[in-house]
PAVEXBA-917379 format. One record per residue: residue in one letter; x, y, z of N, C-alpha, C in turn. Coordinates in steps of 0.02 Angstrom, whole numbers. Each point is the difference from the previous one (the first is absolute). Last residue first. Example, Ala and Ser with C-alpha at 12.3 -4.5 7.8 and 13.67 -1.06 7.14 Angstrom:
<sites>
<site zado="s" n_xx="642" n_yy="-112" n_zz="354" ca_xx="42" ca_yy="59" ca_zz="3" c_xx="-39" c_yy="55" c_zz="37"/>
<site zado="a" n_xx="15" n_yy="-286" n_zz="-4" ca_xx="-45" ca_yy="59" ca_zz="0" c_xx="45" c_yy="60" c_zz="0"/>
</sites>
This chain:
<sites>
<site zado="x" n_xx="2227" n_yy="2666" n_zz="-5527" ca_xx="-7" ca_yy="58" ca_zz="5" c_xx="77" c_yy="29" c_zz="10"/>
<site zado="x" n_xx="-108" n_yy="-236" n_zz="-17" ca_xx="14" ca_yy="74" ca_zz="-86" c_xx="12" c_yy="59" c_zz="39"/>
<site zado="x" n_xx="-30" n_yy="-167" n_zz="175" ca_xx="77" ca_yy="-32" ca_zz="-46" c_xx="3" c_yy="55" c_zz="-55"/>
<site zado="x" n_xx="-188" n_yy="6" n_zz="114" ca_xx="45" ca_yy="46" ca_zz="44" c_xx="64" c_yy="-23" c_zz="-46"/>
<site zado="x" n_xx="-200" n_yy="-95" n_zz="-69" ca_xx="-11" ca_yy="70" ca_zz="-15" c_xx="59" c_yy="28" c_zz="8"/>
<site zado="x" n_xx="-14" n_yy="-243" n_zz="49" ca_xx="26" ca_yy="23" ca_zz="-72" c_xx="-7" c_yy="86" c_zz="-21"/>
<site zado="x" n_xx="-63" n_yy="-106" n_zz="231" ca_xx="80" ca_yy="6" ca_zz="-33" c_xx="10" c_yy="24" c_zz="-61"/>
<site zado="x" n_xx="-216" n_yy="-11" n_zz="74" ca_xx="39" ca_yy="54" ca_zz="22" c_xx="64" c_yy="-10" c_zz="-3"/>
<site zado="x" n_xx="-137" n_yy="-170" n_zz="-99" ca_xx="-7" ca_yy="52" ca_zz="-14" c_xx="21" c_yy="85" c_zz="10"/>
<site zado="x" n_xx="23" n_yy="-215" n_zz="120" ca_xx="45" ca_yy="-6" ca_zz="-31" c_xx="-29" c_yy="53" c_zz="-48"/>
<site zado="x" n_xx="-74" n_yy="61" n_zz="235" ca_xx="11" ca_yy="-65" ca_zz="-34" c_xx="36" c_yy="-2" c_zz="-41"/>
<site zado="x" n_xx="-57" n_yy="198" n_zz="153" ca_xx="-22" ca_yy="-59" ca_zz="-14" c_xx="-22" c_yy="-69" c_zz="-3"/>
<site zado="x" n_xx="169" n_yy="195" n_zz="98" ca_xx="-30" ca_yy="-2" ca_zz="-58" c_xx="-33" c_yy="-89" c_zz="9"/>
<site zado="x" n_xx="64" n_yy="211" n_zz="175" ca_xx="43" ca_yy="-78" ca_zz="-4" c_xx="-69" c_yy="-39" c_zz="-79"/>
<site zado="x" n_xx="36" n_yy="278" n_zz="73" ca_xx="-17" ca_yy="-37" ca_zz="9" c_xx="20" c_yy="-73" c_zz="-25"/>
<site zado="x" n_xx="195" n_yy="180" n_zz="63" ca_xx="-80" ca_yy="-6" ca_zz="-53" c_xx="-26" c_yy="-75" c_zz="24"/>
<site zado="x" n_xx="178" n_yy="91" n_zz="97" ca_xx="-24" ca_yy="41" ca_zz="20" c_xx="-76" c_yy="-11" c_zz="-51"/>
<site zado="x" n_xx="213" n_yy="-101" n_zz="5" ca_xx="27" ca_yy="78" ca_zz="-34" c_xx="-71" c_yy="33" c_zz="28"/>
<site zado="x" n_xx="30" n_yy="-224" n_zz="90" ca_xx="53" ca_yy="35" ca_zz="-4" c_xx="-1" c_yy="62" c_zz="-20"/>
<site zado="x" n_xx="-138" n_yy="-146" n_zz="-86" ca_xx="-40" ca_yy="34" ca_zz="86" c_xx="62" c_yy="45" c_zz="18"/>
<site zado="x" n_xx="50" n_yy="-108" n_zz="-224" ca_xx="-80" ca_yy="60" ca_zz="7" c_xx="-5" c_yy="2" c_zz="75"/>
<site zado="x" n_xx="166" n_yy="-160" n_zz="-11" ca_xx="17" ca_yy="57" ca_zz="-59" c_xx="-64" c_yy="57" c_zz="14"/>
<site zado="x" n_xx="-69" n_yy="-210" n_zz="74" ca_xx="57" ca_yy="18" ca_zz="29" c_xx="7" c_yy="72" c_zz="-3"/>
<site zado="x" n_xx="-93" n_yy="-110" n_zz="-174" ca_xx="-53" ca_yy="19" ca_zz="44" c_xx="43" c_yy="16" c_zz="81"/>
<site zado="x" n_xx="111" n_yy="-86" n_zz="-189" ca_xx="-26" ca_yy="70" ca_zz="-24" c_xx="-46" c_yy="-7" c_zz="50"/>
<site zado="x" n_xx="91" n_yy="-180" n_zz="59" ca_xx="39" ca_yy="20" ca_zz="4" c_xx="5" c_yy="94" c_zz="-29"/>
<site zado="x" n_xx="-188" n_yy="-159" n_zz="124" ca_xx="59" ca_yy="-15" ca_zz="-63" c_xx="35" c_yy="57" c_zz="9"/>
<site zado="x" n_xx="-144" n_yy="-89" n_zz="217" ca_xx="14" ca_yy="62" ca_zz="-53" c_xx="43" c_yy="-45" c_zz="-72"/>
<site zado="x" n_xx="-151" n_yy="-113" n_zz="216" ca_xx="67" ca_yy="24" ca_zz="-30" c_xx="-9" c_yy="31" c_zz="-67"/>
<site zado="x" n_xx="-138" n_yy="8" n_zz="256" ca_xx="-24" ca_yy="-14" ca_zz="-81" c_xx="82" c_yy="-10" c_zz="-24"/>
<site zado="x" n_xx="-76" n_yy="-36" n_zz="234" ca_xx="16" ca_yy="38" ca_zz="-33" c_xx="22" c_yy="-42" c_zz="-50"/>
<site zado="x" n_xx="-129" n_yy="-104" n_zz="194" ca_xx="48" ca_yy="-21" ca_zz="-46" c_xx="19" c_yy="67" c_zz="-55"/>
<site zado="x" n_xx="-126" n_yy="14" n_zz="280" ca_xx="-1" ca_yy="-25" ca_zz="-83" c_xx="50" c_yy="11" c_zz="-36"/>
<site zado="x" n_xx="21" n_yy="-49" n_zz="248" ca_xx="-18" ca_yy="61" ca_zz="-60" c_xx="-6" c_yy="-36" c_zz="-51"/>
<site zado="x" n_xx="-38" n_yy="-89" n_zz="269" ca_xx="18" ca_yy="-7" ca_zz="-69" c_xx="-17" c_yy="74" c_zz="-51"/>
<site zado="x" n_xx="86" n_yy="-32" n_zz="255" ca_xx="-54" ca_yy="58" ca_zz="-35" c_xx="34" c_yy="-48" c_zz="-66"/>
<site zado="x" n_xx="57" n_yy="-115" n_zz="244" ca_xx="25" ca_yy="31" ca_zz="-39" c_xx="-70" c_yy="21" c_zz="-81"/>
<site zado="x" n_xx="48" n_yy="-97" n_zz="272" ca_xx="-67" ca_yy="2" ca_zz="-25" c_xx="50" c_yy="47" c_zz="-71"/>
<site zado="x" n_xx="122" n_yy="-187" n_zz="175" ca_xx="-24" ca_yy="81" ca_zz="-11" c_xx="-49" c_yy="-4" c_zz="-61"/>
<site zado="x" n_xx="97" n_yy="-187" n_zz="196" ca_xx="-17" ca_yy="1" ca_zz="-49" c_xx="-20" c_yy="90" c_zz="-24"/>
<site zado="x" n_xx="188" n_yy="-168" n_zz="145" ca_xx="-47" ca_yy="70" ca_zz="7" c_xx="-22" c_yy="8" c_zz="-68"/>
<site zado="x" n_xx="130" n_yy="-200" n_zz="187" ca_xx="-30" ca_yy="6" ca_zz="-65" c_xx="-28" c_yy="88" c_zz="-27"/>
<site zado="x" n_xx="198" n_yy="-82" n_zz="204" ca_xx="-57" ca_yy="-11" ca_zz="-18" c_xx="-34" c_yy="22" c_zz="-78"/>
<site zado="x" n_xx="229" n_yy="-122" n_zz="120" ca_xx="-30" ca_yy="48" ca_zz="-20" c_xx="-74" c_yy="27" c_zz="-33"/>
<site zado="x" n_xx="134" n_yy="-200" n_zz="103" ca_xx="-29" ca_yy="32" ca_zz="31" c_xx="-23" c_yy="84" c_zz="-9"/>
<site zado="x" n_xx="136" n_yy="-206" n_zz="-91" ca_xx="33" ca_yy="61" ca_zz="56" c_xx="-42" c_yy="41" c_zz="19"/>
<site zado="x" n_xx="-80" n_yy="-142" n_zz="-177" ca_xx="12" ca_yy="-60" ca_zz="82" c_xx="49" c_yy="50" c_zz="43"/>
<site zado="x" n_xx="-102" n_yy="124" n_zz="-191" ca_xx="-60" ca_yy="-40" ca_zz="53" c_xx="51" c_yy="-47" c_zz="51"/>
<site zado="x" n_xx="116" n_yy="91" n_zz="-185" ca_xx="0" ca_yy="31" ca_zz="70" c_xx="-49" c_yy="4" c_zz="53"/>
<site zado="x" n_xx="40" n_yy="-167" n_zz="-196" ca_xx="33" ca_yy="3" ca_zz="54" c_xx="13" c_yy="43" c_zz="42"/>
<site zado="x" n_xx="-174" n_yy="-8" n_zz="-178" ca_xx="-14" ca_yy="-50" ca_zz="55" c_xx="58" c_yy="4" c_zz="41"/>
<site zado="x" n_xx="16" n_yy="171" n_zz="-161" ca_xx="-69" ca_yy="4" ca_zz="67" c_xx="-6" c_yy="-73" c_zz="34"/>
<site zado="x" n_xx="151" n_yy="-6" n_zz="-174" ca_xx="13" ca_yy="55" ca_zz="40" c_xx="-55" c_yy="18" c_zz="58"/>
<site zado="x" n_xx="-39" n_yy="-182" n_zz="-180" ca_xx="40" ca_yy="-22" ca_zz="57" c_xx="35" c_yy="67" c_zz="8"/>
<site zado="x" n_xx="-158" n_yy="75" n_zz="-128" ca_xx="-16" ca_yy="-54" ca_zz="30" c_xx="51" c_yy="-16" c_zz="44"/>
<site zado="x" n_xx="58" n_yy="135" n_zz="-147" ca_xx="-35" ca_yy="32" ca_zz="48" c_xx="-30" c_yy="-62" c_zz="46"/>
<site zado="x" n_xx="225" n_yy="-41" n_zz="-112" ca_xx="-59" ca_yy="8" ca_zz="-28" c_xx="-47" c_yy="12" c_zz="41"/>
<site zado="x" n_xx="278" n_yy="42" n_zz="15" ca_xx="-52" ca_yy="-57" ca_zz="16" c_xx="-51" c_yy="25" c_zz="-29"/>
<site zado="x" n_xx="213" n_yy="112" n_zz="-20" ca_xx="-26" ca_yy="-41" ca_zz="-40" c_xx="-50" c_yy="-33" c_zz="9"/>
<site zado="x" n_xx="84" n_yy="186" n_zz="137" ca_xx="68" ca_yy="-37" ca_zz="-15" c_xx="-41" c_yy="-77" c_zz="-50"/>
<site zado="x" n_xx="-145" n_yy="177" n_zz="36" ca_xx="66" ca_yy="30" ca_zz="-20" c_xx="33" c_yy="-48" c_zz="2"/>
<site zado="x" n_xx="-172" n_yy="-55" n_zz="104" ca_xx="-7" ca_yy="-2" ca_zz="-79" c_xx="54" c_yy="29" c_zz="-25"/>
<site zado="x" n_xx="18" n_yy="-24" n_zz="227" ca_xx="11" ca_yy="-68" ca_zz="-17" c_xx="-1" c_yy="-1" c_zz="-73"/>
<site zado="x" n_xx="-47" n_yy="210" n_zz="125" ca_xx="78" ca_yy="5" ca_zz="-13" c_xx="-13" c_yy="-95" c_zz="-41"/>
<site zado="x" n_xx="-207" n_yy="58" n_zz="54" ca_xx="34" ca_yy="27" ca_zz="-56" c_xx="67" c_yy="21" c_zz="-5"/>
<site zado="x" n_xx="-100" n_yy="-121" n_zz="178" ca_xx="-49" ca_yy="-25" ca_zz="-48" c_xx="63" c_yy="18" c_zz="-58"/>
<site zado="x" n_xx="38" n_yy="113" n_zz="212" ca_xx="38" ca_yy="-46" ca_zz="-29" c_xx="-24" c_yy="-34" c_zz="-71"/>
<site zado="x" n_xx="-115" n_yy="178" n_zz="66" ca_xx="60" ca_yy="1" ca_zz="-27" c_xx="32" c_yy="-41" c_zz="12"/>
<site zado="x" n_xx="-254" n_yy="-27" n_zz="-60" ca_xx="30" ca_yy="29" ca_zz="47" c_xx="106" c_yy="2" c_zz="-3"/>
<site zado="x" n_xx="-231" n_yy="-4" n_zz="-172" ca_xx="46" ca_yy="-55" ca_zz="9" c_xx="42" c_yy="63" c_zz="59"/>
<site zado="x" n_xx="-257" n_yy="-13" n_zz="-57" ca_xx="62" ca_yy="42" ca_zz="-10" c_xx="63" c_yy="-37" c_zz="32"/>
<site zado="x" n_xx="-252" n_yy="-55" n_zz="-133" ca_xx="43" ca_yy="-7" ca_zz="50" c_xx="52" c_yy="20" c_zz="-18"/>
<site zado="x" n_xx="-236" n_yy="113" n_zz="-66" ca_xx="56" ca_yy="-63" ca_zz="-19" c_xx="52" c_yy="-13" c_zz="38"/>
<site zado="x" n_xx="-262" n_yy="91" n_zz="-82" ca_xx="40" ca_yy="2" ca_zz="65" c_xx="46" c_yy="-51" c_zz="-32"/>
<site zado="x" n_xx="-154" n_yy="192" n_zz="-129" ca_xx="18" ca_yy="-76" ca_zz="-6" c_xx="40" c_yy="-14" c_zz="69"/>
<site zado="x" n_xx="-184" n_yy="223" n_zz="-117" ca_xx="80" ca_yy="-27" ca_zz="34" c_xx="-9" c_yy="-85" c_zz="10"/>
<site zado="x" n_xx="-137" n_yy="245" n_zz="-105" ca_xx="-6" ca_yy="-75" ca_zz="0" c_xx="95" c_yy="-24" c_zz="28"/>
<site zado="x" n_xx="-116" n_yy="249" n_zz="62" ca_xx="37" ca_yy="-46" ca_zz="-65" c_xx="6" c_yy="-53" c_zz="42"/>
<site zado="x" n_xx="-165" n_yy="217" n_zz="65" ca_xx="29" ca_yy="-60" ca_zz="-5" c_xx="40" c_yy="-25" c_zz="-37"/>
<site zado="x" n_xx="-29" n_yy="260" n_zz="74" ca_xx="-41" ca_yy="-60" ca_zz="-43" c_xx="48" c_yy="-52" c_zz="5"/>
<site zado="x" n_xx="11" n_yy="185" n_zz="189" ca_xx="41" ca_yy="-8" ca_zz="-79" c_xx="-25" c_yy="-65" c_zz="-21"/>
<site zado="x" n_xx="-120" n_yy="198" n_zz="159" ca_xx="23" ca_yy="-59" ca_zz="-8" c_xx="47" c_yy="-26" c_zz="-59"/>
<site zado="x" n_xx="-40" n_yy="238" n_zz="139" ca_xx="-3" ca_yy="-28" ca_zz="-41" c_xx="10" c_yy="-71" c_zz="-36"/>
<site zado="x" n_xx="47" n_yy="137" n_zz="203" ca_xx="-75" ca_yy="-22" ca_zz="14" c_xx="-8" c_yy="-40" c_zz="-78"/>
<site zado="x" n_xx="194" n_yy="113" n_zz="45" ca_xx="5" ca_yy="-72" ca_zz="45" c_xx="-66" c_yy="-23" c_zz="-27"/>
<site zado="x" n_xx="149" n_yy="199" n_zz="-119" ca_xx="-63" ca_yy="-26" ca_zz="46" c_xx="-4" c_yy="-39" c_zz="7"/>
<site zado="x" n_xx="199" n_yy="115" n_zz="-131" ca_xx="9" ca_yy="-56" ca_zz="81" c_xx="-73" c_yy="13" c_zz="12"/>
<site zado="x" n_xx="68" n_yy="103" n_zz="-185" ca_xx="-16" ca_yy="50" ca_zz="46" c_xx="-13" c_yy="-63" c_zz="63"/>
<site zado="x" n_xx="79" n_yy="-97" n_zz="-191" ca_xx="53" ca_yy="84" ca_zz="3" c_xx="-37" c_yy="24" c_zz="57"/>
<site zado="x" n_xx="-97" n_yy="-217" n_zz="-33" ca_xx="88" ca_yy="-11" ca_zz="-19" c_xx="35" c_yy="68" c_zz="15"/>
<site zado="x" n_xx="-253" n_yy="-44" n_zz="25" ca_xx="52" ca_yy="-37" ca_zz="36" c_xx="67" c_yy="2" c_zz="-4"/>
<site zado="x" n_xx="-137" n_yy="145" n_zz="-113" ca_xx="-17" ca_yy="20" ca_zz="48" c_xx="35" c_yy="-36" c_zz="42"/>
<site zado="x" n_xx="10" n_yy="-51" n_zz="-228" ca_xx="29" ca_yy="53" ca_zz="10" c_xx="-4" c_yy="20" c_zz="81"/>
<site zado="x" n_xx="-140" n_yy="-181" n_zz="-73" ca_xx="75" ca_yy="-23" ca_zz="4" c_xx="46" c_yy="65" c_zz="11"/>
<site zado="x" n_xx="-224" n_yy="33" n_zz="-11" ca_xx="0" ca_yy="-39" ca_zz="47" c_xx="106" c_yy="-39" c_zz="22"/>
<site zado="x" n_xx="-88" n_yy="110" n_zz="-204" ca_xx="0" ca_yy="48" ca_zz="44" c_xx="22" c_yy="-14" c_zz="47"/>
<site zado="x" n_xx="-46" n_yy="-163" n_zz="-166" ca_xx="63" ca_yy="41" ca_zz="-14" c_xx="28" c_yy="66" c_zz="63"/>
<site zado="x" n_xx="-237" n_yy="-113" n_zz="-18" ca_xx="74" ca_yy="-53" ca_zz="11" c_xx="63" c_yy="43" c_zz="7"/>
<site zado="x" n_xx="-185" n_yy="105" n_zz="-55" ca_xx="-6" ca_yy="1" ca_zz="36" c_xx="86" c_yy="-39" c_zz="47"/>
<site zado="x" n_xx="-127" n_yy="74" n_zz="-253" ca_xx="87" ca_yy="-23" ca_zz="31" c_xx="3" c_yy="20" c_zz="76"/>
<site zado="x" n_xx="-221" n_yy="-27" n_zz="-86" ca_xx="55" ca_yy="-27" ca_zz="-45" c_xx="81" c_yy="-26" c_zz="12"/>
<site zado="x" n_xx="-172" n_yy="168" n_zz="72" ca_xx="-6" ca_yy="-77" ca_zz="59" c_xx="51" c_yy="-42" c_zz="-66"/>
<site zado="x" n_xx="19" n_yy="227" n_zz="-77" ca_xx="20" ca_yy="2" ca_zz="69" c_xx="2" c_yy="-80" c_zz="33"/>
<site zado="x" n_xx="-87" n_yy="56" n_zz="-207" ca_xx="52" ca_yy="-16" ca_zz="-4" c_xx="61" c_yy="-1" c_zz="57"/>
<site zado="x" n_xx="-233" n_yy="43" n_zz="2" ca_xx="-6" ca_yy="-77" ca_zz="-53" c_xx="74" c_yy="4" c_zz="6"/>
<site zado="x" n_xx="-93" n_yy="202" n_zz="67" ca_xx="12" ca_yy="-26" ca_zz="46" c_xx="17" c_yy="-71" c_zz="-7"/>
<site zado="x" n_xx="30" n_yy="158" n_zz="-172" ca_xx="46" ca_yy="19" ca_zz="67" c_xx="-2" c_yy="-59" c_zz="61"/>
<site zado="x" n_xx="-169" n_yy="18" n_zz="-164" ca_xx="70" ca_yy="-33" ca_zz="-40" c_xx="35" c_yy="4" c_zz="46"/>
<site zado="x" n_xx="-186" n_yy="114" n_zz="60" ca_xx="-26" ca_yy="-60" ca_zz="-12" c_xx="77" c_yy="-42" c_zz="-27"/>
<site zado="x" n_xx="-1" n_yy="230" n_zz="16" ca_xx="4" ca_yy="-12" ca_zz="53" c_xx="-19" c_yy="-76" c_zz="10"/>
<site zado="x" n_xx="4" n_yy="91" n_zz="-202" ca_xx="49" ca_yy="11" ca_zz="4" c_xx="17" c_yy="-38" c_zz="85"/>
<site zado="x" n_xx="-200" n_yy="37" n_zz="-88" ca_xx="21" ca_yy="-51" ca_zz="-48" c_xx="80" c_yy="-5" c_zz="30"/>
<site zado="x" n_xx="-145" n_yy="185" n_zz="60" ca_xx="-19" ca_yy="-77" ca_zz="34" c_xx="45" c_yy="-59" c_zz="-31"/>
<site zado="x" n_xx="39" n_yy="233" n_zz="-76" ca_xx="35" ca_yy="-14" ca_zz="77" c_xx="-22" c_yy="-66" c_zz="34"/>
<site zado="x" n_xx="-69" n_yy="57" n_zz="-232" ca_xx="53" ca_yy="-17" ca_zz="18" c_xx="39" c_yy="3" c_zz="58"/>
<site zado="x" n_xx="-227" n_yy="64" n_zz="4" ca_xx="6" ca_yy="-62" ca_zz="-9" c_xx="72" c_yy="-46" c_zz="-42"/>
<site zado="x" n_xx="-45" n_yy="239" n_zz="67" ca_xx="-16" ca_yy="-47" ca_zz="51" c_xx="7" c_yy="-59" c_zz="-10"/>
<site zado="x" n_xx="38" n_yy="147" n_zz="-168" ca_xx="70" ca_yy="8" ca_zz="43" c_xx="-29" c_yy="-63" c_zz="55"/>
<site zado="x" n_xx="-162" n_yy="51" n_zz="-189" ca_xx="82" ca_yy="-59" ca_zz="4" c_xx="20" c_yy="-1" c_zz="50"/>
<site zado="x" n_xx="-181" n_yy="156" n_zz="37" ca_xx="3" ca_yy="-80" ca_zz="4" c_xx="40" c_yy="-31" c_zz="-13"/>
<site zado="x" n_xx="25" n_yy="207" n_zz="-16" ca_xx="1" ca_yy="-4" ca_zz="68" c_xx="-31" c_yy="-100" c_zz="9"/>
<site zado="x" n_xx="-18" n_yy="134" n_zz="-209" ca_xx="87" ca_yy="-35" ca_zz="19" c_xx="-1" c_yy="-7" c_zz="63"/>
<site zado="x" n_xx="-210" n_yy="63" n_zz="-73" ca_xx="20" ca_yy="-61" ca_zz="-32" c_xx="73" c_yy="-18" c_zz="16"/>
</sites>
């Protein structure tokens, strides 16, 4: 009879192992590209936007006050050319208050709601 737990806590065990393995497959895939450099590993897509890059005269002109617009149209007539780049939208991170701040800082979990203020404020 204990030769059966043991087996079938080794199935159960080996079954979780593997749910939590394809799970964080992602995570692996990123460890493998970033610290152990594998090439073969693809790096998942992020959504990107293309936007024009103001070339350096373009942007010595915004520095000295002009507005992106007429900066790119007058280094178009000197003949500088246009270059558009493909830039990674991120999503909008959350803002913290100011006890929820406070709590990631010291290491505790980031509370709640206004119910978790009033616990952490008695304490």
């Amino acid at each position: 009879m204990k030769t059966v737990f043991t087996i079938a806590a080794a199935l159960i065990s080996t079954a979780t192992l593997l749910g939590a393995s394809s799970a964080n497959a992602s995570g692996y895939d990123q460890y493998r590209r970033t610290v152990l450099g594998d090439t073969t590993v693809a790096a998942p897509a992020t959504p990107t936007h293309t936007v024009l890059v103001a070339g350096s005269y373009a942007q010595y002109l915004i520095n000295n006050g002009a507005t992106k617009q007429d900066a790119l149209a007058a280094a178009a007539q000197i003949g500088e050319q246009q270059r558009y780049d493909s830039v990674a939208i991120e999503a909008p991170q959350a803002k913290l208050t100011a006890l929820q701040a406070y709590a990631k800082s010291i290491g505790n979990d980031v509370p709640a709601g206004r119910n978790a203020e009033v616990v952490m404020s008695a304490e």
